[in-house]
C-alpha positions in Angstrom: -11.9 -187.8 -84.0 -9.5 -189.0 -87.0 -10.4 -185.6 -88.8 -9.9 -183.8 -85.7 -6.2 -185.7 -85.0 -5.6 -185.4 -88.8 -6.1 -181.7 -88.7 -3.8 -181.2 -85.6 -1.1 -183.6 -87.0 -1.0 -181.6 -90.4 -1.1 -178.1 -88.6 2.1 -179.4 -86.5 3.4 -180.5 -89.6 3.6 -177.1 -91.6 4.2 -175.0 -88.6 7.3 -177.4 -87.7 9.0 -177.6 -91.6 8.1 -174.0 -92.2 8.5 -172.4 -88.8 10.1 -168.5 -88.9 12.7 -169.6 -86.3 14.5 -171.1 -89.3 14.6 -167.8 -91.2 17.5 -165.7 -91.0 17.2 -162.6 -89.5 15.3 -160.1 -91.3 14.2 -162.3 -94.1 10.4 -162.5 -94.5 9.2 -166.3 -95.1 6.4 -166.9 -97.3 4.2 -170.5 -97.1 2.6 -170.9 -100.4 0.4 -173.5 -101.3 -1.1 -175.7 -104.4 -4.3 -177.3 -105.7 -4.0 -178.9 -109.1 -0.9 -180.6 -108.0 1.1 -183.1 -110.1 4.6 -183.5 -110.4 6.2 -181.3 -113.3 3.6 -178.8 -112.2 5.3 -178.4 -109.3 8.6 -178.3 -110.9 7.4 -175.4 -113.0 6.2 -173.5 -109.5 9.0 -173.9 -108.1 11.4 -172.6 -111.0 9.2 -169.2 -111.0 9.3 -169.2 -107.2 13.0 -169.5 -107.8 13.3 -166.4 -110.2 10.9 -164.2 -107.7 13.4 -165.2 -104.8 16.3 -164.0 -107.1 14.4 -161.0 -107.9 13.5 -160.0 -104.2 16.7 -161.0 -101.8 15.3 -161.3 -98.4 12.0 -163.1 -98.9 11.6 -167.0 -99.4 8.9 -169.1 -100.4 8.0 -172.5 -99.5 5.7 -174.1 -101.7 3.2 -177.1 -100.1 1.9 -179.6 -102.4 -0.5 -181.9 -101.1 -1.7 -184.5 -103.2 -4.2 -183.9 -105.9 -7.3 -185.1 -104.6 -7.5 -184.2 -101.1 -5.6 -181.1 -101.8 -8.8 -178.9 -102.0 -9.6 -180.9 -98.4 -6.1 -179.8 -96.8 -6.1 -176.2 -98.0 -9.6 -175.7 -96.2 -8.1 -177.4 -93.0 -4.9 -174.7 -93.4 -7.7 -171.5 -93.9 -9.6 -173.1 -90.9 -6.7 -172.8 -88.4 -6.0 -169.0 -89.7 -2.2 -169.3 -90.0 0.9 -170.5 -91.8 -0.4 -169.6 -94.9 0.1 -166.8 -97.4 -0.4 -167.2 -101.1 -2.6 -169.7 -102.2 -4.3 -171.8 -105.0 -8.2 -170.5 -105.9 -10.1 -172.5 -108.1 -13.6 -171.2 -109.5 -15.8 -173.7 -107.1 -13.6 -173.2 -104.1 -13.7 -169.5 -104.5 -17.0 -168.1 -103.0 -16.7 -170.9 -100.3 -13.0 -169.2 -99.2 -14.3 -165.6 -99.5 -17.6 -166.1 -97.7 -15.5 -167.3 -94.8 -12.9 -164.4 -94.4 -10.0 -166.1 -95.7 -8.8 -164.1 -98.8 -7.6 -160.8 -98.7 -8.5 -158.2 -102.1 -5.6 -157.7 -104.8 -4.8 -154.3 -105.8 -6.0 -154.1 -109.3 -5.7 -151.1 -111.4 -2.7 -149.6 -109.0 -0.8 -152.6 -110.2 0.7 -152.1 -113.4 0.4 -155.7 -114.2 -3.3 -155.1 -114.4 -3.3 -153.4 -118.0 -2.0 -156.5 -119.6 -4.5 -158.7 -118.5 -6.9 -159.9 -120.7 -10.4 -158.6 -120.6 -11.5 -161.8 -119.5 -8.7 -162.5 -117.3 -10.0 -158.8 -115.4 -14.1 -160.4 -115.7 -13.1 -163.6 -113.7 -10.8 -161.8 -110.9 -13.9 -159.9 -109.7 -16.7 -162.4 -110.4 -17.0 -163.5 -107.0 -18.5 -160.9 -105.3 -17.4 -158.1 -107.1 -13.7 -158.1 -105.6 -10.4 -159.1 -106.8 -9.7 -162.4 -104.6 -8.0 -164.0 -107.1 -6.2 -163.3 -110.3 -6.6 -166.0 -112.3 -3.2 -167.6 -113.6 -5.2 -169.6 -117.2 -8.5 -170.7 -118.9 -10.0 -174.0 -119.3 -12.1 -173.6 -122.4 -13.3 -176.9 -124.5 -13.1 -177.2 -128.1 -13.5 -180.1 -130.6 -11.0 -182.5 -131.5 -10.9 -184.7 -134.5 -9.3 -187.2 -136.8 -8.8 -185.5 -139.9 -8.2 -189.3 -141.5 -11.3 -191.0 -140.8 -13.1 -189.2 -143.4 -13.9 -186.1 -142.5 -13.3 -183.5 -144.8 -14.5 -180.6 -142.4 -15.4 -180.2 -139.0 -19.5 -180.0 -137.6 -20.4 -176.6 -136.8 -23.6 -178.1 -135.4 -24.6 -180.6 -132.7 -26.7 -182.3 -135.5 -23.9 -182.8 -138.0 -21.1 -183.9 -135.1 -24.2 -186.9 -134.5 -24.0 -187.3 -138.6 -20.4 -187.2 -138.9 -20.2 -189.6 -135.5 -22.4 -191.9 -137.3 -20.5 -192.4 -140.5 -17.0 -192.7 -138.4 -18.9 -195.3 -136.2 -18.5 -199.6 -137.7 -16.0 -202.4 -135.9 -13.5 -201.1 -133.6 -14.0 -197.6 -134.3 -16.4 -195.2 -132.7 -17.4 -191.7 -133.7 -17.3 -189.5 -130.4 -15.5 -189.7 -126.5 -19.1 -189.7 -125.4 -18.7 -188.7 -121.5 -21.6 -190.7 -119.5 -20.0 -191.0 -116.0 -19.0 -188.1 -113.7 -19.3 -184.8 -115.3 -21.5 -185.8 -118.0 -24.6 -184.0 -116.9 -22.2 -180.5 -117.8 -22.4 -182.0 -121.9 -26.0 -182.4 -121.5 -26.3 -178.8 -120.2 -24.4 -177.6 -122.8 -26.3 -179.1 -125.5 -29.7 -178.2 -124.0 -27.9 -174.3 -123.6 -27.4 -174.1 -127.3 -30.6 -175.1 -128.2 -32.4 -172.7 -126.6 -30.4 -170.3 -128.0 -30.5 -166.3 -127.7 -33.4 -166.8 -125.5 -30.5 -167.8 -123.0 -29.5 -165.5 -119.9 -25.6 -166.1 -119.9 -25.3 -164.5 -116.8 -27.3 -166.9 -115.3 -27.3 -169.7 -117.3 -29.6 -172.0 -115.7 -32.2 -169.7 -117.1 -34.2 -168.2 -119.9 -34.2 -164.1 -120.2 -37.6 -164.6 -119.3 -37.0 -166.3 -116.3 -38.2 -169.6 -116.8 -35.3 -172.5 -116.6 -33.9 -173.9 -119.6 -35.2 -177.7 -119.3 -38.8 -176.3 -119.9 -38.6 -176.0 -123.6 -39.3 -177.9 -126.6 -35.5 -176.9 -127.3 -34.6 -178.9 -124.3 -36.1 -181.7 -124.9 -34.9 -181.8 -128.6 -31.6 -181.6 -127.2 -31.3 -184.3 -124.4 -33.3 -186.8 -127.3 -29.7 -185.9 -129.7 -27.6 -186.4 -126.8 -29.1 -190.1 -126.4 -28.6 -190.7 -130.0 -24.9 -189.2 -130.2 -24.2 -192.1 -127.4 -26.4 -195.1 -128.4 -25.3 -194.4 -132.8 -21.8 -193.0 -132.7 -20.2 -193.9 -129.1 -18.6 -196.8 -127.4 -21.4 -198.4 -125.5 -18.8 -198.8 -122.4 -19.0 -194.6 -122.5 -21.8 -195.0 -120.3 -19.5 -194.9 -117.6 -16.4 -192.6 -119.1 -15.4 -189.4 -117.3 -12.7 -187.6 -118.4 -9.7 -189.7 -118.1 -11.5 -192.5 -120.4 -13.0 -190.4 -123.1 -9.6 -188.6 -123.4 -7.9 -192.5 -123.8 -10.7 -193.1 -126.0 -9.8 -190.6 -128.7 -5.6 -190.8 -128.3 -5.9 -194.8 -128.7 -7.6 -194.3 -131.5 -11.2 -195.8 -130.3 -13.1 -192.8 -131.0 -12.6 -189.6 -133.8 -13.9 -187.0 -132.0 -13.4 -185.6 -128.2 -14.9 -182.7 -126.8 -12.2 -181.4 -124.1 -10.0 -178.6 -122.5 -6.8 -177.3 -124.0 -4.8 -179.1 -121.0 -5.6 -182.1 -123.5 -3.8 -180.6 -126.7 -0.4 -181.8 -124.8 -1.9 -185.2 -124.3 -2.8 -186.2 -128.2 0.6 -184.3 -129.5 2.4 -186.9 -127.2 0.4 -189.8 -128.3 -0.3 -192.4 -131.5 -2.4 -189.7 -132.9 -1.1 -187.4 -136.0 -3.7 -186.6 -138.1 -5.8 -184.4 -136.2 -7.4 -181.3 -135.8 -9.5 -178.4 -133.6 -12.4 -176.4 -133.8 -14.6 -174.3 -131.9 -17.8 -176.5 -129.5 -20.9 -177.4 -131.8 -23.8 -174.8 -132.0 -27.2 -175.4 -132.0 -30.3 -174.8 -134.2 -29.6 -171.1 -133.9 -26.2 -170.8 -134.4 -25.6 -170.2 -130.9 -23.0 -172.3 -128.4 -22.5 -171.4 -124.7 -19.7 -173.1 -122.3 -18.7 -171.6 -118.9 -14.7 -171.5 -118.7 -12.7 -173.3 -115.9 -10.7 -171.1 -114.1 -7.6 -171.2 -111.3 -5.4 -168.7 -110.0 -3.5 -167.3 -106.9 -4.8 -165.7 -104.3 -3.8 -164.1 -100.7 -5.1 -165.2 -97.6 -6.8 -162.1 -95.1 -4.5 -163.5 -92.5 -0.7 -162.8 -93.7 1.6 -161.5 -91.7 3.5 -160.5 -95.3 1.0 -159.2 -97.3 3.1 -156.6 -99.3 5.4 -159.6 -100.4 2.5 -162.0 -100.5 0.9 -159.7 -102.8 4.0 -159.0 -105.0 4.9 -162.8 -105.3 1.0 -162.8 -107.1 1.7 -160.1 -109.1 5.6 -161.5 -110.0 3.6 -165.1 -111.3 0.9 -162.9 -113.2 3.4 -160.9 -115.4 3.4 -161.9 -118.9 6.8 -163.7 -118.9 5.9 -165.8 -116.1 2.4 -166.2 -116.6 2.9 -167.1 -120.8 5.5 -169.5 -119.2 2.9 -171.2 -116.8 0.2 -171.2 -119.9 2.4 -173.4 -121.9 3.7 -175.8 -119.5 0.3 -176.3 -118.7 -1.9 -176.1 -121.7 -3.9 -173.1 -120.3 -5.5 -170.3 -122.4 -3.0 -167.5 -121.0 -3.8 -164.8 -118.9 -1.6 -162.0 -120.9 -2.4 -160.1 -123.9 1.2 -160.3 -125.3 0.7 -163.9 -125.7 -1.7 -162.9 -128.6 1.0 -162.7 -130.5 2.8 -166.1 -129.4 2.9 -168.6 -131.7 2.1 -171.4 -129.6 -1.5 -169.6 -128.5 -2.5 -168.6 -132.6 -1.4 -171.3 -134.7 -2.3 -175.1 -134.8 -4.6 -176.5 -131.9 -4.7 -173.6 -130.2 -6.4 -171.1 -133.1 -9.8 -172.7 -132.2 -9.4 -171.4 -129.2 -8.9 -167.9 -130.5 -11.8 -168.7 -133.4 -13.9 -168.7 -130.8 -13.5 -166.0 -128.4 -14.1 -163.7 -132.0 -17.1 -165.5 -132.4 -20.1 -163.3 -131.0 -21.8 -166.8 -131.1 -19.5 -168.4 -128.7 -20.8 -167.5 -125.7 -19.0 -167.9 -122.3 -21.9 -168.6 -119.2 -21.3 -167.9 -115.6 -22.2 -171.4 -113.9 -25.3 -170.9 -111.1 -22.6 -171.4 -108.4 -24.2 -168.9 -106.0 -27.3 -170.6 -105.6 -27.7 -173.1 -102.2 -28.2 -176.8 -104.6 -25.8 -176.2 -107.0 -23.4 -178.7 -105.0 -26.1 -180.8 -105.2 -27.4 -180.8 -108.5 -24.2 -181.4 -109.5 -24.1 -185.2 -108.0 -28.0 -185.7 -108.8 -27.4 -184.9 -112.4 -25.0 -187.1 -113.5 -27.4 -189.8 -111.6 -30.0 -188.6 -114.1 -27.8 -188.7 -117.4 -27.2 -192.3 -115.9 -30.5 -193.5 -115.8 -30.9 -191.9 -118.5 -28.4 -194.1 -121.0 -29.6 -196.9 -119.2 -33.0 -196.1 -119.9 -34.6 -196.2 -116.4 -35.7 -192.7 -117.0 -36.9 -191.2 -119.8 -36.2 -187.6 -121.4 -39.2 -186.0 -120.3 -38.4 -187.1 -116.8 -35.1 -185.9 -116.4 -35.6 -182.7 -117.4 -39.0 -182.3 -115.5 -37.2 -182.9 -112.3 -34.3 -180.2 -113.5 -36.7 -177.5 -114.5 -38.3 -178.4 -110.8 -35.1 -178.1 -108.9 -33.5 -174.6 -110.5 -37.5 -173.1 -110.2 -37.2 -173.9 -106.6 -33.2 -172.7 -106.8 -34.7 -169.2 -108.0 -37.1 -168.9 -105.4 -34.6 -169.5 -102.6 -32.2 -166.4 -104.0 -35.2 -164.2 -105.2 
């Protein structure tokens, strides 16, 4: 009943401050709404929203922004109703869910000139879910290393052996060697370890899985993996890491706890604005094989099937993907940008942000497509980070772990074969 009443009081809500009756005559009204809200965020949105109303007299945008975490919540309550909304935030994991369901409507792609400057992965992501443009994405989330460059380290690990080395020496008193993340969202560091370990026997399309079909916790790789990410926490991380998720290992490294931090370029804002000033990037550790795999986090705007405006909708997309205003969006929000002009930006190939670039030249650095099409991967996603709990806490073991893993994704693959 309170979601039911909740639902009907925000659906009053946005038709009543948005309604068309307010618009003068002939102007077209656009509702436009955002996900990753916070509050200069919006004050960037609604600076380009400004310039595209300057640019197109007749049509105004009002933006919605809910709060941050139950925006993902409202927006599916908006789709549900099937009105009031035209442009709209798409995150990767919220994707399929809004597409399966009816609610976004295709982009042009190569009819819109905008498309040629796009970079080649920028084009890969706007089609991954099911083969159609639903989204063009607006920036990257991509992790990379950061570390102190005057706690002793002369150069940065290139392996997942020698950041555990180098996290050792770094480690005595106060200080710690790595931003070990052992609360929500640790599981995804274990993966990524265990992922470059196996190596070029890896499926990157589906990266849950071997070429050969069989899932990647049933190796000896595996299990020489998750045994290195044990030892990385217990030898060269805060034992209170047990519990840190992202806010606390990013704290942990720009308080000067910890000397390394493995993170997302949103983060390169963060240590430039804190007590931090010797300090460094590179590209993610690679394994025995010289081989390191990460998906990359992804966001961008999208139309919903439903607008009553879809030629402005659509252009109001297109207008925030340009290069100007898409390079502008990059910065203020410490995204890998969309354009290809911003190649040449010196913001996106000098300093913190070359190991970025380092490593999408790096035939080694491999970007993975996350299993998010099969029916657990919700699921796994809460049971795993259980697991790497138990895990640090020793009430399972290893072996365990990734015996119930390599169980759930062969019974994953069954269910989509």
């Amino acid at each position: 009943m309170k979601s039911i009443l909740a639902l009907a009081a925000l659906t009053l809500a946005l038709a009543g401050c948005g309604s068309s009756s307010g618009s003068a005559p002939g102007e077209v009204r656009l509702r436009m709404i955002e996900s990753l809200t916070s509050p200069e965020r919006t004050k960037l949105i609604k600076s380009l929203i400004a310039d595209f109303e300057k640019a197109n007299p007749g049509v105004k945008v009002e933006l919605i922004s809910p709060p941050l975490d139950s925006a993902d919540q409202k927006i599916t309550q908006i789709l549900q109703t099937k009105k009031d909304l035209d442009v709209l935030e798409v995150r990767d994991h919220t994707a399929k869910s809004f597409s399966n369901n009816g609610w976004l409507g295709e982009l042009p792609t190569t009819e819109w000139k905008g498309w040629a400057d796009l970079t080649e992965l920028t084009q890969k992501k706007a089609v991954e879910v099911g083969g159609k443009p639903y989204l063009i994405p607006y920036g990257f989330y991509q992790r990379t290393l950061f570390y102190r460059t005057d706690w002793g380290m002369s150069a940065p690990p290139k392996t997942w052996q020698e950041l555990y080395e180098a996290g050792k020496k770094m480690t005595g008193g106060e200080r710690f060697g790595y931003s070990f993340r052992g609360g929500k969202g640790g599981a995804d560091y274990a993966v990524m370890m265990i992922s470059a370990y196996n190596g070029e026997a890896l499926n990157p399309g589906k990266s849950f899985f071997l070429t050969d079909k069989r899932t990647i916790f049933s190796t000896p790789e595996a299990a020489q993996a998750l045994d290195l990410f044990v030892k990385i926490f217990k030898e060269a991380s805060p034992p209170d890491s047990v519990s840190w998720a992202y806010p606390e290992m990013v704290q942990g490294f720009t308080s000067g706890v910890t000397g390394m931090l493995i993170q997302d370029p949103e983060v390169i804002k963060t240590v430039q604005e804190s007590a931090v000033k010797a300090w460094s990037t590179a590209p993610i550790p690679k394994g025995p094989t010289g081989y390191a795999y990460q998906p990359v986090g992804y966001a961008g705007w999208g139309v919903t099937s439903f607008t009553k405006h879809r030629e402005q909708a659509v252009k109001l997309v297109q207008f925030l993907s340009e290069s100007g205003q898409s390079i502008r969006f990059a910065k203020g929000n410490s995204l890998i940008p969309i354009s290809k002009q911003a190649q040449s930006d010196p913001q996106f190939s000098q300093g913190a942000w070359k190991a970025y670039l380092e490593a999408q030249q790096d035939p080694k650095q491999v970007i993975t497509i996350r299993p998010v099409d099969y029916p657990g991967w919700s699921q796994f996603l809460v049971d795993s980070d259980r697991d790497v709990q138990a895990l640090l806490t020793g009430k399972k073991s290893a072996a365990d772990v990734l015996k119930g893993w390599d169980a759930f994704w062969s019974d994953q693959a069954k269910k989509v074969s």
